[in-house]
Legacy VTK file of the C-alpha trace (Angstrom):
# vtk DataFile Version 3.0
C-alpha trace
ASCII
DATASET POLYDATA
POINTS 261 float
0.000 0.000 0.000
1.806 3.307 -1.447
1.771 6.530 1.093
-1.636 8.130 1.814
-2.043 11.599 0.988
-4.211 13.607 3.852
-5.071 16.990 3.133
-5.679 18.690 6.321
-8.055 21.851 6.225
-6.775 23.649 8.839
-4.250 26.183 9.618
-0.284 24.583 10.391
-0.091 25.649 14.076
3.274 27.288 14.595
5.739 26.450 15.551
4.814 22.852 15.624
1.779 20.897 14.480
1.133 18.361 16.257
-0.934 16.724 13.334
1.883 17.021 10.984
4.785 15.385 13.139
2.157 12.375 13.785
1.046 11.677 10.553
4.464 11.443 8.932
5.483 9.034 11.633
2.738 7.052 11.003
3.625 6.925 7.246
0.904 9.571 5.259
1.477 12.460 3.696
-0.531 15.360 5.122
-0.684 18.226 3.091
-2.413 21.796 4.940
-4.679 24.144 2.889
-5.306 26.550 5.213
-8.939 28.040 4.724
-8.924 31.223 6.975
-6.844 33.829 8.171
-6.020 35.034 11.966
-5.608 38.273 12.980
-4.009 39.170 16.434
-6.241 41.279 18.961
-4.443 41.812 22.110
-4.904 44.801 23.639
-8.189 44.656 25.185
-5.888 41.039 27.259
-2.868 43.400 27.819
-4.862 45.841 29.651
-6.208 43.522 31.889
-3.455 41.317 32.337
-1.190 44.663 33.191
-3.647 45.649 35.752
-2.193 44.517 39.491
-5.342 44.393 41.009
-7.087 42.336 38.218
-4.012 39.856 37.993
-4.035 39.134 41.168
-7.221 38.420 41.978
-8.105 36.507 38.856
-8.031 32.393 39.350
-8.801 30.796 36.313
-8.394 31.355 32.803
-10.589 29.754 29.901
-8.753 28.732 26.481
-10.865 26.471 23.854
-8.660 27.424 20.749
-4.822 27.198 19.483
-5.563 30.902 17.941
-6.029 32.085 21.327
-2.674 30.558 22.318
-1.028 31.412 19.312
-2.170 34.945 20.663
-0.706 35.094 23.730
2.422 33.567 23.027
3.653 36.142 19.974
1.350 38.959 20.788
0.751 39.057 24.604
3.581 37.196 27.027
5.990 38.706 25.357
4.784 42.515 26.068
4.349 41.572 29.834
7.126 42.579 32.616
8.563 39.758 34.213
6.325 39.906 37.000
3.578 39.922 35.292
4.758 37.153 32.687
5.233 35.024 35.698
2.372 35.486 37.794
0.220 35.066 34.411
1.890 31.829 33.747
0.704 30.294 37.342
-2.887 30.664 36.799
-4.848 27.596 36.625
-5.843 27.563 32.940
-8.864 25.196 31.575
-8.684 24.376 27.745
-10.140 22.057 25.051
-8.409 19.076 23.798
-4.775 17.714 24.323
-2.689 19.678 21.518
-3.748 23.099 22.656
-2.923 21.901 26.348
0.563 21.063 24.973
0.918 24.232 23.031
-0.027 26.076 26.851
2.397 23.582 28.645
5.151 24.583 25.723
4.219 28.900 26.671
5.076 27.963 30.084
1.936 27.975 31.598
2.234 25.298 35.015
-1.224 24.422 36.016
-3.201 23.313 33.265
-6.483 21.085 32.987
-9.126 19.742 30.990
-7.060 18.878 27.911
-7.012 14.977 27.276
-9.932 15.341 29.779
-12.156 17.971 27.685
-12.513 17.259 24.444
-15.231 19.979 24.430
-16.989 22.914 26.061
-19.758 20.975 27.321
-17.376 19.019 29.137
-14.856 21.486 30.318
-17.536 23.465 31.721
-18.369 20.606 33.346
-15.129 19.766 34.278
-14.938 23.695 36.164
-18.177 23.719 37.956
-17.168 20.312 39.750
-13.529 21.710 40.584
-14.813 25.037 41.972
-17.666 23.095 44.119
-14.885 21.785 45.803
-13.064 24.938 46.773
-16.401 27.309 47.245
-19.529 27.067 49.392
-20.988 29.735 47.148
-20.126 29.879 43.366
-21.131 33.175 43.142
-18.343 34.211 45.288
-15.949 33.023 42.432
-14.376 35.335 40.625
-14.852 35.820 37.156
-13.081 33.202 35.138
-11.062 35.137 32.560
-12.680 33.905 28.807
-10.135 34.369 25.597
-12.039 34.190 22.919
-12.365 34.198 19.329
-15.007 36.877 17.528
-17.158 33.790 16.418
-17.754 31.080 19.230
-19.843 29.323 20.423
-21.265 29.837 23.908
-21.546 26.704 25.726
-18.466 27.208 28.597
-20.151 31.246 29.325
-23.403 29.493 29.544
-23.209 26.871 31.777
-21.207 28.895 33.718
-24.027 31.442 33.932
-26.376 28.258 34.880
-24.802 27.524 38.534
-24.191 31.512 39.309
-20.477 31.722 38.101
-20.332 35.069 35.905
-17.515 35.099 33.424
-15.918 38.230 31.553
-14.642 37.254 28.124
-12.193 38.896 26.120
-11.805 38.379 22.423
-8.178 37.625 21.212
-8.501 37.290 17.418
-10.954 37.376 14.408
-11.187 35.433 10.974
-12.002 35.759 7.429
-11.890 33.588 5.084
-9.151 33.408 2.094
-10.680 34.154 -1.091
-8.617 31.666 -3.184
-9.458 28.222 -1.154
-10.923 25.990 -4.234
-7.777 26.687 -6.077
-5.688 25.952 -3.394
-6.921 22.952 -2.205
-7.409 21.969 -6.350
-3.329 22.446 -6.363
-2.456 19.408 -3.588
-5.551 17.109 -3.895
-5.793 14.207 -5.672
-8.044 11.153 -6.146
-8.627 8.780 -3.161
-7.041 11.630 -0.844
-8.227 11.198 2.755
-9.760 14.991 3.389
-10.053 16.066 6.811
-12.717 18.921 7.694
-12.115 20.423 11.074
-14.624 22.945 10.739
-17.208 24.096 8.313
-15.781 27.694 7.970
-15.050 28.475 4.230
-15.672 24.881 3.147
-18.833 25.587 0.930
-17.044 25.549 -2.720
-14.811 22.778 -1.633
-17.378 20.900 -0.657
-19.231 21.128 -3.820
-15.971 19.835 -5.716
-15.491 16.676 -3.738
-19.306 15.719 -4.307
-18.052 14.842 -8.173
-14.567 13.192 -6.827
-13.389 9.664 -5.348
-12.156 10.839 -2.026
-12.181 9.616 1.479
-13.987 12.550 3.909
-12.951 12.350 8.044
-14.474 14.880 10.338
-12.684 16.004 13.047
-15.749 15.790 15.446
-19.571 15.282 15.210
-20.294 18.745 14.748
-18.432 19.036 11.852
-19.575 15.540 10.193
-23.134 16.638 11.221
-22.640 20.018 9.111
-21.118 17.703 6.064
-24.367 15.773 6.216
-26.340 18.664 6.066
-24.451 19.189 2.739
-24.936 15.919 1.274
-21.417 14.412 2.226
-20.739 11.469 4.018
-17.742 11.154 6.074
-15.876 7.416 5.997
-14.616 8.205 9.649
-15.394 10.379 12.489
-12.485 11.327 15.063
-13.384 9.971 18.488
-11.356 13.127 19.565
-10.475 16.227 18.364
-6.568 15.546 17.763
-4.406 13.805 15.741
-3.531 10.208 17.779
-7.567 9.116 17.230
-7.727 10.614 13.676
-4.956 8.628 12.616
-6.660 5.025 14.433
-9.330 5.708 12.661
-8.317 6.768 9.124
-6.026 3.124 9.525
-8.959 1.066 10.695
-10.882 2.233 8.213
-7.936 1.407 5.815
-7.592 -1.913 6.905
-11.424 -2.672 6.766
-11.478 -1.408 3.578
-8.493 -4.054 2.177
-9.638 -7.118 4.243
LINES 1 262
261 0 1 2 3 4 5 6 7 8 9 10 11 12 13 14 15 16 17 18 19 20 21 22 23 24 25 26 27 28 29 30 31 32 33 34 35 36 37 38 39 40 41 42 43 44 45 46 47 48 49 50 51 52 53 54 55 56 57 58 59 60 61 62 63 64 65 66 67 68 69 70 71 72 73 74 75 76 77 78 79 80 81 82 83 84 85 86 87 88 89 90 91 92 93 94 95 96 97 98 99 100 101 102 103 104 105 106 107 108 109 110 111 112 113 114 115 116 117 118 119 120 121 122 123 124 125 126 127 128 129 130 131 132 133 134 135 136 137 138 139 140 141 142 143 144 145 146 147 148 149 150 151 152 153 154 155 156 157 158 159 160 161 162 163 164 165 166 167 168 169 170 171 172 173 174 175 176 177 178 179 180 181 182 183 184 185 186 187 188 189 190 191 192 193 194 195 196 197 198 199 200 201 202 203 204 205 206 207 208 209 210 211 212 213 214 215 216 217 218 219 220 221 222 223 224 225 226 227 228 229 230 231 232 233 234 235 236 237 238 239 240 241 242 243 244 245 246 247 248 249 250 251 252 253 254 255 256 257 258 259 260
């Protein structure tokens, strides 16, 4: 069986991509066609963060998204004093997912959870409630939990927050837009009986309507995504059991295998 090619619609998180270093160990060739671009907001963070009062008394930061780290590692740590840098990177931080828990652990952050443990909001926010139940007779007493954001999210983790009395402030730390060239870039690296991975259905639409006349293999990276493919008429061959690259890569070789048996 010759190399599969995997073209990964995503952006290449810098400076290392977790999904790239595991996928060429595991013998594919993933390819990345990213389909929106990131711009930096951090100044609305750096005022806060640069506040003494507010630092200190702030417990526990909320990160669902690699942007958002990608943020605060080339946009935001870097501006702080040392005082500041360190006292930021001792807050107890809550994310989505293992690889953006890695990317924190790699910014120097000390006290992270969720992670392996959240593999979404639902469950992170979850995951919170039950950890400040333990520490607080009252959840309103809680401060708020500091929110980094995206400009589109969704808002699951504010939420259910809000449902057991725990008020939240968050703070956008980027936007998107989508490229304008996507078809033709994704046309450039794909060819037939690719695996292509959608991790999200942001600026998907005309590449969407190409595959529906090509032999390809479709994986989602969750069920949100694969439920938004069906809603377009495309089926995906596998679903990721989690959002990262170990269980996308079990299943795109199960699937394999099943496939040649």
């Amino acid at each position: 069986m010759g190399i599969s090619r995997v073209v990964l619609l995503k952006n290449k998180t810098t400076p290392i991509d977790p999904y790239e270093a595991d996928f060429k160990q595991e013998d594919f060739d993933p390819v990345f066609v990213p389909l929106i671009q990131h711009q930096h907001l951090p100044a609305e963070c750096l005022s806060l963060l640069r506040d003494e009062k507010y630092l200190s008394q702030l417990q526990i930061i909320v990160i669902s998204s690699q942007r958002t780290v990608e943020c605060l590692n080339e946009s935001i740590i870097p501006r702080l004093t040392d005082k500041e840098r360190n006292e930021l990177l001792r807050k107890v931080v809550y994310t989505v997912g293992p690889a953006t828990a890695n990317f924190l652990k790699r910014c120097g952050f000390q006290n992270i959870k969720g992670g392996k443990d959240a593999g979404n909001g639902s469950v992170l926010a979850d995951l919170i409630i039950s950890d400040l139940r333990t520490q607080f007779i009252e959840l309103s007493q809680v401060s708020k939990p500091l929110l980094l954001v995206g400009e589109t999210r969704r808002d699951i983790v504010p939420k259910k927050l809000a449902s057991v009395g725990i008020d939240s402030q968050e703070v956008v730390t980027y936007i998107t837009k989508e490229n304008n060239d996507n078809l033709v870039r994704f046309q450039s690296v794909f060819i037939p009986r690719s695996w292509v991975v959608f991790f999200s259905p942001q600026g998907t639409e005309e590449i969407i309507e190409f595959l529906k006349q090509e032999k390809v293999n479709i994986a989602s990276i969750g069920p949100t995504t694969n439920e938004f493919l069906k809603s377009h008429n495309i089926r995906s061959q596998v679903v990721s059991s989690k959002p990262e690259p170990k269980a996308l890569i079990k299943a795109l070789k199960l699937f394999e295998e099943t496939s040649q048996a």
